[in-house]
PQR file with spaces between the fields and no chain letter, atoms N, CA, C, O and H, PARSE charges and radii, in Angstrom:
ATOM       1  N    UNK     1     -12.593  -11.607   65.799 -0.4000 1.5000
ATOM       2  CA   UNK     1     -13.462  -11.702   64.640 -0.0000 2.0000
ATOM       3  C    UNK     1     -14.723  -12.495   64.970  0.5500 1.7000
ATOM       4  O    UNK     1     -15.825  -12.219   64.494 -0.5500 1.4000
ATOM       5  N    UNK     2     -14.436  -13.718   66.002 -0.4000 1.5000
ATOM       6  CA   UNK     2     -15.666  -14.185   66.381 -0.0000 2.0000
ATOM       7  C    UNK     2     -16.982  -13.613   66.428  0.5500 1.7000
ATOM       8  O    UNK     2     -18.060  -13.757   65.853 -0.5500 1.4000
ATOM       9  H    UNK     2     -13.541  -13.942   66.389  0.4000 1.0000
ATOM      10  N    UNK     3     -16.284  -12.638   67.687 -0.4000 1.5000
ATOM      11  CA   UNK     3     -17.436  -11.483   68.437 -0.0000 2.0000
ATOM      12  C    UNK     3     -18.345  -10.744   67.453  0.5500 1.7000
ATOM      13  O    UNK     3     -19.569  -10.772   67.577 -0.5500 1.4000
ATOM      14  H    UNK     3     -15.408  -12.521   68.154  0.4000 1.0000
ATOM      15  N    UNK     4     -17.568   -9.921   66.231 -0.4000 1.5000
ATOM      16  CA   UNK     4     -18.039   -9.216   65.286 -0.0000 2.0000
ATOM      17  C    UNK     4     -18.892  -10.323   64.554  0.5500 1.7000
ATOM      18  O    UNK     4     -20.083  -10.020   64.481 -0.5500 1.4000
ATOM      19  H    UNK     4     -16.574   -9.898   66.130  0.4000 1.0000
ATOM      20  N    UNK     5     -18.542  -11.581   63.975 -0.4000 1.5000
ATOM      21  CA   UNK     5     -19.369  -12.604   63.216 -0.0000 2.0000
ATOM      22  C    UNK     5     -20.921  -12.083   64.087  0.5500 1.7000
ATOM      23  O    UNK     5     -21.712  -11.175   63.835 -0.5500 1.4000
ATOM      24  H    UNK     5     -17.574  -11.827   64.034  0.4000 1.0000
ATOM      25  N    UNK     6     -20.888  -13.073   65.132 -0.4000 1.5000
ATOM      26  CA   UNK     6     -22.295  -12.802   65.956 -0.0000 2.0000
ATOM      27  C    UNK     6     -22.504  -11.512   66.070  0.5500 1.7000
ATOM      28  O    UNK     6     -23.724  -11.494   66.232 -0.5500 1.4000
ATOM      29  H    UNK     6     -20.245  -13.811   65.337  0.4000 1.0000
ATOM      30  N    UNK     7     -22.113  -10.292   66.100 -0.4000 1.5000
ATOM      31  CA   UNK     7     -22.706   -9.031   65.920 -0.0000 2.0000
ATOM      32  C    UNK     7     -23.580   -8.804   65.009  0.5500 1.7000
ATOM      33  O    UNK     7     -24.622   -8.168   65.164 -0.5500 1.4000
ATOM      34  H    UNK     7     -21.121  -10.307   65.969  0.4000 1.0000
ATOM      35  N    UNK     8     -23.040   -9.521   63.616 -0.4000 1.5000
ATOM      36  CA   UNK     8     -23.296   -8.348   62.085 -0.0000 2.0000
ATOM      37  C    UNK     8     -23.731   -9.908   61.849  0.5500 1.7000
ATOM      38  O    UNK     8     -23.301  -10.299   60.764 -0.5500 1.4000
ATOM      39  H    UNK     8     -22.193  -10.038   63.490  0.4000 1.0000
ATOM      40  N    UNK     9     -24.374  -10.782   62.473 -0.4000 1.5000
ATOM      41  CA   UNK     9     -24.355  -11.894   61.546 -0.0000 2.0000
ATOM      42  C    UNK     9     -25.150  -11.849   60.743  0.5500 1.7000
ATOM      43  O    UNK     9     -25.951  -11.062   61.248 -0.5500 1.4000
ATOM      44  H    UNK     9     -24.724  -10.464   63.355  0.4000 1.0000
ATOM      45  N    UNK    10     -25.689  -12.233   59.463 -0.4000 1.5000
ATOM      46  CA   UNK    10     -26.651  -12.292   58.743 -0.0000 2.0000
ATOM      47  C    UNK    10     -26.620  -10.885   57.990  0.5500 1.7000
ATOM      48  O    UNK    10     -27.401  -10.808   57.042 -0.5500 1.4000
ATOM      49  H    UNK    10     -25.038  -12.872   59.053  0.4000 1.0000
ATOM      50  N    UNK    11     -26.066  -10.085   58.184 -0.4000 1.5000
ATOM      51  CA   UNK    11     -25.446   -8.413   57.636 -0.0000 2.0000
ATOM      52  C    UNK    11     -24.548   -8.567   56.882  0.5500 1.7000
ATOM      53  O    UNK    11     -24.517   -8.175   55.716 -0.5500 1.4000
ATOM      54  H    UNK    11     -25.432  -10.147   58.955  0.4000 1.0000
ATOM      55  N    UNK    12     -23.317   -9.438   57.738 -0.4000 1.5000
ATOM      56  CA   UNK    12     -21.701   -9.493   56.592 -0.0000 2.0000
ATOM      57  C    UNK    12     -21.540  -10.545   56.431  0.5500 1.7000
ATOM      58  O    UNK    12     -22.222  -11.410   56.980 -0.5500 1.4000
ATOM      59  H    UNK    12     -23.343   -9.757   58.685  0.4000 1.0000
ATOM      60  N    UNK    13     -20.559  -10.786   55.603 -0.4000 1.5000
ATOM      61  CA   UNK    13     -20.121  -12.093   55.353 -0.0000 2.0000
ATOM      62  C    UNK    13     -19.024  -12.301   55.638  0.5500 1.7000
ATOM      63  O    UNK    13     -18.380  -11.519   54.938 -0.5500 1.4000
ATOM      64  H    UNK    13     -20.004  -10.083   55.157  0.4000 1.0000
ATOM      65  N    UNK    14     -18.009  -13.151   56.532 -0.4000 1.5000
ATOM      66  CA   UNK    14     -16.803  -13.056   56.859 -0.0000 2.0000
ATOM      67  C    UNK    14     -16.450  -14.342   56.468  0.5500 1.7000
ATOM      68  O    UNK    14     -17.047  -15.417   56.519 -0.5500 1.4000
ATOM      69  H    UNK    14     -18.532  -13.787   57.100  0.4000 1.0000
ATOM      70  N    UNK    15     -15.157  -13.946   55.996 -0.4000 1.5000
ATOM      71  CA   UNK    15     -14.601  -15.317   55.212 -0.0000 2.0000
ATOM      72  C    UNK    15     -12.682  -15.074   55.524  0.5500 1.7000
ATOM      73  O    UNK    15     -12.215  -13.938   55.441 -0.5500 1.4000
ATOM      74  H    UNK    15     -14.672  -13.072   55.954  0.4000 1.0000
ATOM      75  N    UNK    16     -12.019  -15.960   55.775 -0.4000 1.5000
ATOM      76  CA   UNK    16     -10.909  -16.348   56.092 -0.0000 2.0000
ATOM      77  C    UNK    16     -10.336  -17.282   55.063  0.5500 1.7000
ATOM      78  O    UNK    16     -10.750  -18.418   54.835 -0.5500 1.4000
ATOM      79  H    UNK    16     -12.398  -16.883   55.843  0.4000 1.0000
ATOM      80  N    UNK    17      -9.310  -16.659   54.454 -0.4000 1.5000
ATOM      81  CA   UNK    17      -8.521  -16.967   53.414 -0.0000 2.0000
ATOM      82  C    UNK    17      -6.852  -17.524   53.894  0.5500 1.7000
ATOM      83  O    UNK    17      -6.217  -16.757   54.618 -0.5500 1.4000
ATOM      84  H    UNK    17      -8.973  -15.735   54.639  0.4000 1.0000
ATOM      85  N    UNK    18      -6.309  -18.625   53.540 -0.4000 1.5000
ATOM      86  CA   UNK    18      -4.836  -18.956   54.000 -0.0000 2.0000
ATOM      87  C    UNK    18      -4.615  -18.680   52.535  0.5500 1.7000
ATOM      88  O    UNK    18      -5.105  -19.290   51.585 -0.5500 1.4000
ATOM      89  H    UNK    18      -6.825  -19.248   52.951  0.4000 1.0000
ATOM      90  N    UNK    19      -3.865  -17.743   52.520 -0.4000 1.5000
ATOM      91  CA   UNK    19      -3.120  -17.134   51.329 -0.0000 2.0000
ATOM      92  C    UNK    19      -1.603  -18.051   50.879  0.5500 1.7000
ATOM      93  O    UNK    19      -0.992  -17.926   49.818 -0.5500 1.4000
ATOM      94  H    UNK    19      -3.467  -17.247   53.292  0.4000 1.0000
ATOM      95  N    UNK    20      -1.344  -18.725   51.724 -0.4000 1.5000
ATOM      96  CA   UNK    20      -0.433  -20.179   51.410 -0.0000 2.0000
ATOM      97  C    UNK    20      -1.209  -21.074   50.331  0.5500 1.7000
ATOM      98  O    UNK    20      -0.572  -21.457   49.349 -0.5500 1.4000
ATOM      99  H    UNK    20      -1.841  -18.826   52.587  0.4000 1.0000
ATOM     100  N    UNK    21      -2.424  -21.389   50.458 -0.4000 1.5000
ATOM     101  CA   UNK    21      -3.021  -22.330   49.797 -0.0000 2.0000
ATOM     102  C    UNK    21      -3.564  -21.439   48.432  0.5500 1.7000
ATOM     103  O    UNK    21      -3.406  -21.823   47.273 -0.5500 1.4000
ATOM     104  H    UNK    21      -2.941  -21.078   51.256  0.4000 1.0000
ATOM     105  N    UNK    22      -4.376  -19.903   48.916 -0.4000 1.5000
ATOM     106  CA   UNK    22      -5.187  -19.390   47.796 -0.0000 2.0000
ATOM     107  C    UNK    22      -4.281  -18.296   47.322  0.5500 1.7000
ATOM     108  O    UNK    22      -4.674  -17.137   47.458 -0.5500 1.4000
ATOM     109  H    UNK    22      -4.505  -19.590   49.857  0.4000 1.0000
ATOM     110  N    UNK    23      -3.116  -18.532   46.781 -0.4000 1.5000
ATOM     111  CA   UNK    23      -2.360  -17.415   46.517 -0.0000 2.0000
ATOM     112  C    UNK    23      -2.988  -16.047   45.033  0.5500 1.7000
ATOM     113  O    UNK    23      -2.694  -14.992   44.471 -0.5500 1.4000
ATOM     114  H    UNK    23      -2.797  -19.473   46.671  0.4000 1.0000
ATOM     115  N    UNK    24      -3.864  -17.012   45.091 -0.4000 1.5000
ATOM     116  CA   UNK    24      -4.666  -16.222   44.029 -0.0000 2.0000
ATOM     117  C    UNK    24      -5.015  -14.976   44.166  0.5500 1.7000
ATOM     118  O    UNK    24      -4.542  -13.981   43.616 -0.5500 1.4000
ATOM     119  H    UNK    24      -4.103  -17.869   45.547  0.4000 1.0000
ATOM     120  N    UNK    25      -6.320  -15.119   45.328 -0.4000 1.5000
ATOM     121  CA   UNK    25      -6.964  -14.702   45.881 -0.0000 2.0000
ATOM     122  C    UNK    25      -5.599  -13.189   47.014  0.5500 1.7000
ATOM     123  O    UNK    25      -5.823  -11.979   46.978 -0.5500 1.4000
ATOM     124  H    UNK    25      -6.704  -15.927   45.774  0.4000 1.0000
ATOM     125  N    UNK    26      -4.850  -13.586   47.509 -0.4000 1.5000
ATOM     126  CA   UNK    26      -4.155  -13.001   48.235 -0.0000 2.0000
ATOM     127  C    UNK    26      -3.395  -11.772   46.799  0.5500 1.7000
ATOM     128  O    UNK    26      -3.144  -10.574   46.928 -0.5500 1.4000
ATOM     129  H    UNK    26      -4.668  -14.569   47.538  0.4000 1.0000
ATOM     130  N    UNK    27      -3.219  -12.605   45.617 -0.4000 1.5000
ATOM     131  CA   UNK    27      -2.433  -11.449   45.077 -0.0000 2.0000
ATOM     132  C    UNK    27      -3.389  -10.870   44.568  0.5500 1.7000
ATOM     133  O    UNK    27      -2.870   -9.782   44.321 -0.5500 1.4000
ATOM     134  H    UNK    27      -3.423  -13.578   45.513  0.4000 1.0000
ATOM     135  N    UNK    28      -5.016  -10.756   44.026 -0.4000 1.5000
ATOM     136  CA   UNK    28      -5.420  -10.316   43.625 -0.0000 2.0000
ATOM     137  C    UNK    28      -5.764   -8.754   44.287  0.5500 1.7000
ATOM     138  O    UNK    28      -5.872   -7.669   43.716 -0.5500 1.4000
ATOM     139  H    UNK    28      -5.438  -11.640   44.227  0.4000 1.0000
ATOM     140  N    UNK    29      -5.876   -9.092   45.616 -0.4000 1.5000
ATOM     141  CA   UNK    29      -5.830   -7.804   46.819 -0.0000 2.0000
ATOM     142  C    UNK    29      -5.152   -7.484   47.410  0.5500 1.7000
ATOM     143  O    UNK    29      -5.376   -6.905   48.473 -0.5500 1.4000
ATOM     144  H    UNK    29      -5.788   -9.973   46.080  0.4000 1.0000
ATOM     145  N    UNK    30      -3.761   -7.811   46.819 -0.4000 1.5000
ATOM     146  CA   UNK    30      -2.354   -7.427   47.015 -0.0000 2.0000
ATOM     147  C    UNK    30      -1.901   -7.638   48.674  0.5500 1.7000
ATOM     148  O    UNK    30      -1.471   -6.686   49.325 -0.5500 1.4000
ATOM     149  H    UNK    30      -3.580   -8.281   45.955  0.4000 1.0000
ATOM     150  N    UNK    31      -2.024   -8.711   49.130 -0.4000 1.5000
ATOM     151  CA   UNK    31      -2.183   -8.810   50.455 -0.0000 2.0000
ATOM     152  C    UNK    31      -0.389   -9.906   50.341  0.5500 1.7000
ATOM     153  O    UNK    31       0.174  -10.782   49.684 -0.5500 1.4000
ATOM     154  H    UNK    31      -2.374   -9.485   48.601  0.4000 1.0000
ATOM     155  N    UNK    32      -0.203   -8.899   51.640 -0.4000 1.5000
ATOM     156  CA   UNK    32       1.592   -9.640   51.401 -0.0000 2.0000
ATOM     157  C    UNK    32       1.575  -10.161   52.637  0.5500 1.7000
ATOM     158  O    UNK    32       2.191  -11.221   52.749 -0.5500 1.4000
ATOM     159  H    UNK    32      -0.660   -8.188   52.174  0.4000 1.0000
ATOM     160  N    UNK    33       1.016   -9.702   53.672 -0.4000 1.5000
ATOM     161  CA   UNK    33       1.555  -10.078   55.159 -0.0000 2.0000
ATOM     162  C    UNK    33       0.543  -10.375   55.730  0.5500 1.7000
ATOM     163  O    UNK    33      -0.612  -10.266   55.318 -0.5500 1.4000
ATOM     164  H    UNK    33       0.516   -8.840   53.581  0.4000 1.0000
ATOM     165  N    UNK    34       1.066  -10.929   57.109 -0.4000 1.5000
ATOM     166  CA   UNK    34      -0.632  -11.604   57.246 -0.0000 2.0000
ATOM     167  C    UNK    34      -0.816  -11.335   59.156  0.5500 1.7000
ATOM     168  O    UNK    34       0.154  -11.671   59.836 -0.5500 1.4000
ATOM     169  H    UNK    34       2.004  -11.018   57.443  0.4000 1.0000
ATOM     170  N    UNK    35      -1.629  -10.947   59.629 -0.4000 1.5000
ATOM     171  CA   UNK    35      -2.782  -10.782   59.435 -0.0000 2.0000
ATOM     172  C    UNK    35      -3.154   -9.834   58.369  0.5500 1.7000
ATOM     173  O    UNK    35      -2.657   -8.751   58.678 -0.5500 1.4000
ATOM     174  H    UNK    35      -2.417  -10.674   59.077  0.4000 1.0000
ATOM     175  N    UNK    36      -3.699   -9.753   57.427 -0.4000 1.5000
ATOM     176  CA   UNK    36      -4.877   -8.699   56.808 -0.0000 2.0000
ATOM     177  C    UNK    36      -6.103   -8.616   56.705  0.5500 1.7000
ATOM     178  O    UNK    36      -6.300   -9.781   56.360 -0.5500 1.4000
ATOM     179  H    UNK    36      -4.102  -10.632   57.175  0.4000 1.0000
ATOM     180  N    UNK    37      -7.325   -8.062   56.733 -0.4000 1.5000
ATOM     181  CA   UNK    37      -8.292   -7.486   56.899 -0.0000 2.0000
ATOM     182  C    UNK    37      -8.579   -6.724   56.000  0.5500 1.7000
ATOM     183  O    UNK    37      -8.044   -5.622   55.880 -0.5500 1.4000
ATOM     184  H    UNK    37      -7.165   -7.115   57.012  0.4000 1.0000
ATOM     185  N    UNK    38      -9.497   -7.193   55.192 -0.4000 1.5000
ATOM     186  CA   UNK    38     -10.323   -6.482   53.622 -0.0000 2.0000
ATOM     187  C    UNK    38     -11.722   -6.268   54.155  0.5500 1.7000
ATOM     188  O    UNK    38     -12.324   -7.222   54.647 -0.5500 1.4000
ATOM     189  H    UNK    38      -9.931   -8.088   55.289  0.4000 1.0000
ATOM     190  N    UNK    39     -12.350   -4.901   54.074 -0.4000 1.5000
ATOM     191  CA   UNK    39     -13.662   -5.004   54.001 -0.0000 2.0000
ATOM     192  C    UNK    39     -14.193   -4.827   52.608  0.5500 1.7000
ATOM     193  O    UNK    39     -13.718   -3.974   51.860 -0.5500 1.4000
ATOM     194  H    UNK    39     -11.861   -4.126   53.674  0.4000 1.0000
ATOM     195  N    UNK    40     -14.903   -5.405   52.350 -0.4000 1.5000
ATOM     196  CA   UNK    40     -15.661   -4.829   50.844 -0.0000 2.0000
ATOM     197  C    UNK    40     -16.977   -4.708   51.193  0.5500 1.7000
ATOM     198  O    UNK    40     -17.679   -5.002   52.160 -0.5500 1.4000
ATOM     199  H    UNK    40     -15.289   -6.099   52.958  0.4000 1.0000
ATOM     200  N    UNK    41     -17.121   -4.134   50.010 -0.4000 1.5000
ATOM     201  CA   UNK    41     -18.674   -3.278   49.807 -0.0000 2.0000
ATOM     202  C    UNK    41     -19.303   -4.657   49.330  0.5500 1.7000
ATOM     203  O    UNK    41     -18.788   -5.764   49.488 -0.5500 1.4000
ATOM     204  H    UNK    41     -16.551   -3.895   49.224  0.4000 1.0000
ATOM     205  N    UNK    42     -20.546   -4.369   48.701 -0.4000 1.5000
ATOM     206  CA   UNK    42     -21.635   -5.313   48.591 -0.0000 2.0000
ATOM     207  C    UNK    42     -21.106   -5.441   46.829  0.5500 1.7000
ATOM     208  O    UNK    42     -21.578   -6.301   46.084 -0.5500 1.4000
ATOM     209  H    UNK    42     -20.965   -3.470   48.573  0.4000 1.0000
ATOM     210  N    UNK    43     -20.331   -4.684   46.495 -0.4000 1.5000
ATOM     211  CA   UNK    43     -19.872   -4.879   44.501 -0.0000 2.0000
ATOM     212  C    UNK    43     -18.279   -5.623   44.922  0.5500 1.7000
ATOM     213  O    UNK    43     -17.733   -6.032   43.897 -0.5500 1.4000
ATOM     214  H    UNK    43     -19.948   -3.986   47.099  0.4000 1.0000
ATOM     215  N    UNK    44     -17.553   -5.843   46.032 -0.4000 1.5000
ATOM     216  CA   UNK    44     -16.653   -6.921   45.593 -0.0000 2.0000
ATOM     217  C    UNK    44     -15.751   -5.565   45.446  0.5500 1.7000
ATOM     218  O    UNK    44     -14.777   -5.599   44.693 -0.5500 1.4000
ATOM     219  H    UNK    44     -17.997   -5.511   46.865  0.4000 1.0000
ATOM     220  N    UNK    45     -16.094   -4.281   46.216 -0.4000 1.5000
ATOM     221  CA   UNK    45     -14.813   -3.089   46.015 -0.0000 2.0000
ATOM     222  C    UNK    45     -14.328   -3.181   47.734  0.5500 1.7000
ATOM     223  O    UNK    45     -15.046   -3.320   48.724 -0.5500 1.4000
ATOM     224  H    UNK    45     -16.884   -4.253   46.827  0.4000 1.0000
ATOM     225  N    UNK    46     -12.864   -3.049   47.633 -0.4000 1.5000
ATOM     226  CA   UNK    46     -11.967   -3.030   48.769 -0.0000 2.0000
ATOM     227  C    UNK    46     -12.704   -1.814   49.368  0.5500 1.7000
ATOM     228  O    UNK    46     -13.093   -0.919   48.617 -0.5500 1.4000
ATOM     229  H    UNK    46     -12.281   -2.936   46.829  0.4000 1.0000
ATOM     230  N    UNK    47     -12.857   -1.770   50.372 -0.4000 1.5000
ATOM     231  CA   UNK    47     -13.611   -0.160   51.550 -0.0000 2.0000
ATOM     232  C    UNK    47     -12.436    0.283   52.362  0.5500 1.7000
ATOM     233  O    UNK    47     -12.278    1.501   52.450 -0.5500 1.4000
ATOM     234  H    UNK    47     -12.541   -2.496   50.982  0.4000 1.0000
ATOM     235  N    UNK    48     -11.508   -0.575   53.025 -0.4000 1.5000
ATOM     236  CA   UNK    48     -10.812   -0.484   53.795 -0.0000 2.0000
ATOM     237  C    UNK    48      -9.626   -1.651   54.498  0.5500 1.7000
ATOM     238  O    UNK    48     -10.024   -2.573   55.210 -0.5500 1.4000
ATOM     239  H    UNK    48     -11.637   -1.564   52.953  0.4000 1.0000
ATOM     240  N    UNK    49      -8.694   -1.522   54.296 -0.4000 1.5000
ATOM     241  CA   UNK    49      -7.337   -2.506   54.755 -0.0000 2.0000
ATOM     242  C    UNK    49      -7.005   -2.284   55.793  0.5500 1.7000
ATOM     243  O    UNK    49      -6.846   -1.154   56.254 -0.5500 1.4000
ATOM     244  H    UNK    49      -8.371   -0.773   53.718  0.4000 1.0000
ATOM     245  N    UNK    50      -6.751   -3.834   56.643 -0.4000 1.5000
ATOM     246  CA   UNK    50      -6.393   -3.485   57.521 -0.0000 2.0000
ATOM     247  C    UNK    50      -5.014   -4.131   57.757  0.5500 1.7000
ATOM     248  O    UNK    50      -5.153   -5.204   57.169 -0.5500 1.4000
ATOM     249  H    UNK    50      -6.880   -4.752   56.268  0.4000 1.0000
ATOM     250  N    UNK    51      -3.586   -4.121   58.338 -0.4000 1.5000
ATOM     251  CA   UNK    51      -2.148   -5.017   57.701 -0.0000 2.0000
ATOM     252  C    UNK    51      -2.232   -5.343   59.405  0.5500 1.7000
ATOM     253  O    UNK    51      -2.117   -4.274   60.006 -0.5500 1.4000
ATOM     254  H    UNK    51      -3.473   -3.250   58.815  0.4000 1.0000
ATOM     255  N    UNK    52      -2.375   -6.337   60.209 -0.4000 1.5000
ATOM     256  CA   UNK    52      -1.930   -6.465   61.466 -0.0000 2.0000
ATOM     257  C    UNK    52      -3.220   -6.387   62.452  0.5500 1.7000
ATOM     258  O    UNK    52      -4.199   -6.443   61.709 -0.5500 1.4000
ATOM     259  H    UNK    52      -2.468   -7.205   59.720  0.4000 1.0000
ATOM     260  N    UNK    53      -3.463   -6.327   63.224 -0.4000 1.5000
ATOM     261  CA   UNK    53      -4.655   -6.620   64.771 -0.0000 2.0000
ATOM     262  C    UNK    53      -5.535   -5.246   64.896  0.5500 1.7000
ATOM     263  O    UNK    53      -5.124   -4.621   65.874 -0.5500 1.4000
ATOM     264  H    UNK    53      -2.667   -6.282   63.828  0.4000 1.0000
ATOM     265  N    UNK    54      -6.436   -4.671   64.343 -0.4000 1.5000
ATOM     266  CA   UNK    54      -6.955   -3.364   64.359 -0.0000 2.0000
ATOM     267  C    UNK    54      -7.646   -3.576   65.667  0.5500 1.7000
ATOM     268  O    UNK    54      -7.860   -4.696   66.131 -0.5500 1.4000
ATOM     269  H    UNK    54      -6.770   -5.179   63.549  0.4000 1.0000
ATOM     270  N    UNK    55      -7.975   -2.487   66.226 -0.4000 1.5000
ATOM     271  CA   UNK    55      -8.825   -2.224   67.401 -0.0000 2.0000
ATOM     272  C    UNK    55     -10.194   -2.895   66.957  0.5500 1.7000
ATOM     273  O    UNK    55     -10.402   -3.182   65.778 -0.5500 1.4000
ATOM     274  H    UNK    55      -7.801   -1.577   65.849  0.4000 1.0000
ATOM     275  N    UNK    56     -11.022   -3.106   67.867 -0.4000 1.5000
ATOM     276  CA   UNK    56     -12.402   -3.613   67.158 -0.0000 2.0000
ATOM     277  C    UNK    56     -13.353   -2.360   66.940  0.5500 1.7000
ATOM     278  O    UNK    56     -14.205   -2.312   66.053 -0.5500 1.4000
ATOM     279  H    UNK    56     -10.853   -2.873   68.825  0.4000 1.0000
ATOM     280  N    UNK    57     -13.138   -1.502   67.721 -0.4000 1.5000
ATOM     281  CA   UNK    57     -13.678    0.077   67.676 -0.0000 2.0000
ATOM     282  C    UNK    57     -13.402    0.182   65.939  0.5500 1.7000
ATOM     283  O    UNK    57     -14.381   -0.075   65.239 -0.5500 1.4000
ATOM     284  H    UNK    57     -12.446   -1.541   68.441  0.4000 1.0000
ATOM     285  N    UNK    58     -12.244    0.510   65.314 -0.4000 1.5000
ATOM     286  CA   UNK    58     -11.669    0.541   63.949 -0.0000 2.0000
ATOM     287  C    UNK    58     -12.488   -0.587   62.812  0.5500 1.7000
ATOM     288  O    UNK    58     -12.790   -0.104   61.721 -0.5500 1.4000
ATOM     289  H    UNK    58     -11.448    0.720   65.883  0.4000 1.0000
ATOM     290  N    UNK    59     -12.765   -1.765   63.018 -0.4000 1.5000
ATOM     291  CA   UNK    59     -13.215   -2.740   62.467 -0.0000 2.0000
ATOM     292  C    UNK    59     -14.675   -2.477   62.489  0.5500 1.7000
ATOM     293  O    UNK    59     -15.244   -2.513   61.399 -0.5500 1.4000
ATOM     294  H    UNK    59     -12.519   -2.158   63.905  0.4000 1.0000
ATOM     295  N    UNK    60     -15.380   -2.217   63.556 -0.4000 1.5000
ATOM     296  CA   UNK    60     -17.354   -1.729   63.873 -0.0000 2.0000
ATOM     297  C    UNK    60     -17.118   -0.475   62.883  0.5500 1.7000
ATOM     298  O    UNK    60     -17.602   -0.582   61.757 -0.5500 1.4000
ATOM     299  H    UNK    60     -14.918   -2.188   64.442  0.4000 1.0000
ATOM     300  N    UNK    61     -16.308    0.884   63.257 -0.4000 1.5000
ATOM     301  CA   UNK    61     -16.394    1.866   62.422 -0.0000 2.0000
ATOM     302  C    UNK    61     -16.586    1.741   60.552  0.5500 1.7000
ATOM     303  O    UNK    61     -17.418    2.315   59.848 -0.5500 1.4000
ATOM     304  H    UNK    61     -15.914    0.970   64.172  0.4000 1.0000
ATOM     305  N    UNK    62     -15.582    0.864   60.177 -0.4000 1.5000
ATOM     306  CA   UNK    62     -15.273   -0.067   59.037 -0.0000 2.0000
ATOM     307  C    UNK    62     -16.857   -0.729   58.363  0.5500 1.7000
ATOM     308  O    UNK    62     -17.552   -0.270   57.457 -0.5500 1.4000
ATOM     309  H    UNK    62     -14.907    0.398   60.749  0.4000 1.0000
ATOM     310  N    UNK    63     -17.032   -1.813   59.112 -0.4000 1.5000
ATOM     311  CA   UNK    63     -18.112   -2.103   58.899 -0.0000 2.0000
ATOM     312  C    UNK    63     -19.291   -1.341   58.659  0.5500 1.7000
ATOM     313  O    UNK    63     -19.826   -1.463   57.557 -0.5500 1.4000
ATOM     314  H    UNK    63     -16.467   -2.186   59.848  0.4000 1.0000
ATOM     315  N    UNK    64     -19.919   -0.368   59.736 -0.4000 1.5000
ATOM     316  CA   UNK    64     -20.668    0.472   59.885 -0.0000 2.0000
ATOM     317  C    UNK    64     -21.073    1.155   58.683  0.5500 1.7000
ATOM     318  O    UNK    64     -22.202    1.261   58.205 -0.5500 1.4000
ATOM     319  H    UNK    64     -19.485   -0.269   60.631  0.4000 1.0000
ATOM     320  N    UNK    65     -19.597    1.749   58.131 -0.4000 1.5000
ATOM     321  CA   UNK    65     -20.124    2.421   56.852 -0.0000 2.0000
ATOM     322  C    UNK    65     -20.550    1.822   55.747  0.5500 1.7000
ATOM     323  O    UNK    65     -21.325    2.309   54.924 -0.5500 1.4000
ATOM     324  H    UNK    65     -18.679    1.663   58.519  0.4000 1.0000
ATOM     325  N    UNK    66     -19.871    0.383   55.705 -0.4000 1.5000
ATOM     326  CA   UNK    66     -20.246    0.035   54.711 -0.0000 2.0000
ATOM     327  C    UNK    66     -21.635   -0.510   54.306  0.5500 1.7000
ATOM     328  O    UNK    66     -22.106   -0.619   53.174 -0.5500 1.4000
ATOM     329  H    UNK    66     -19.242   -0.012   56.373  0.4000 1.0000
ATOM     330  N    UNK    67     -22.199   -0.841   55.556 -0.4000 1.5000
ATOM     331  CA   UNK    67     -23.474   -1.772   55.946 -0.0000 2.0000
ATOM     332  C    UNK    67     -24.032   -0.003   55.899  0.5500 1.7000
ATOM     333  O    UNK    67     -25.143   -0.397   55.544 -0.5500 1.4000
ATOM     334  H    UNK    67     -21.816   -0.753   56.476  0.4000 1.0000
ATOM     335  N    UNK    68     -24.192    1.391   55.945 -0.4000 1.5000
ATOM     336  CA   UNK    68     -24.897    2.347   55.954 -0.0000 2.0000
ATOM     337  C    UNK    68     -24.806    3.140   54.348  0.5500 1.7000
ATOM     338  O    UNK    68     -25.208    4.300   54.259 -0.5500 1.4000
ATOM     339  H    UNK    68     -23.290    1.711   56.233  0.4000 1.0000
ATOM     340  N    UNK    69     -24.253    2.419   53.121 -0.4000 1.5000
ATOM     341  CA   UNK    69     -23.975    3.041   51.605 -0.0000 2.0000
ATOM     342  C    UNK    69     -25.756    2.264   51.255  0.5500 1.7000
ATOM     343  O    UNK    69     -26.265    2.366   50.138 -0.5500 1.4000
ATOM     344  H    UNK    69     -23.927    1.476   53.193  0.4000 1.0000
């Protein structure tokens, strides 16, 4: 996730949630297991889930579209 930060920096916003502490936040996007990976759009809509270690190819693709709506 580092790598991608400095890619898209100033493009996305990446934020890391411990769903132990923000259980809020975790049930609101129904996130049970962890690693997960939410992209959202620029309105705060889910684009794409990810449950576990996605390729980074999968994550750029992800991004891509959303940074091209």
């Amino acid at each position: 996730m580092e790598e991608l930060e400095k890619e898209y920096g100033g493009k996305v916003d990446f934020e890391e949630i411990d769903i132990s502490s923000d259980f809020e936040s975790a049930e609101k996007h129904g996130v049970q297991s962890t690693p997960t990976i939410l992209v959202l759009d620029s309105s705060g809509t889910v684009t794409d889930t990810f449950v576990g270690v996605p390729e980074k190819a999968e994550l750029i693709a992800s991004l891509d579209k959303v940074l091209s709506k």
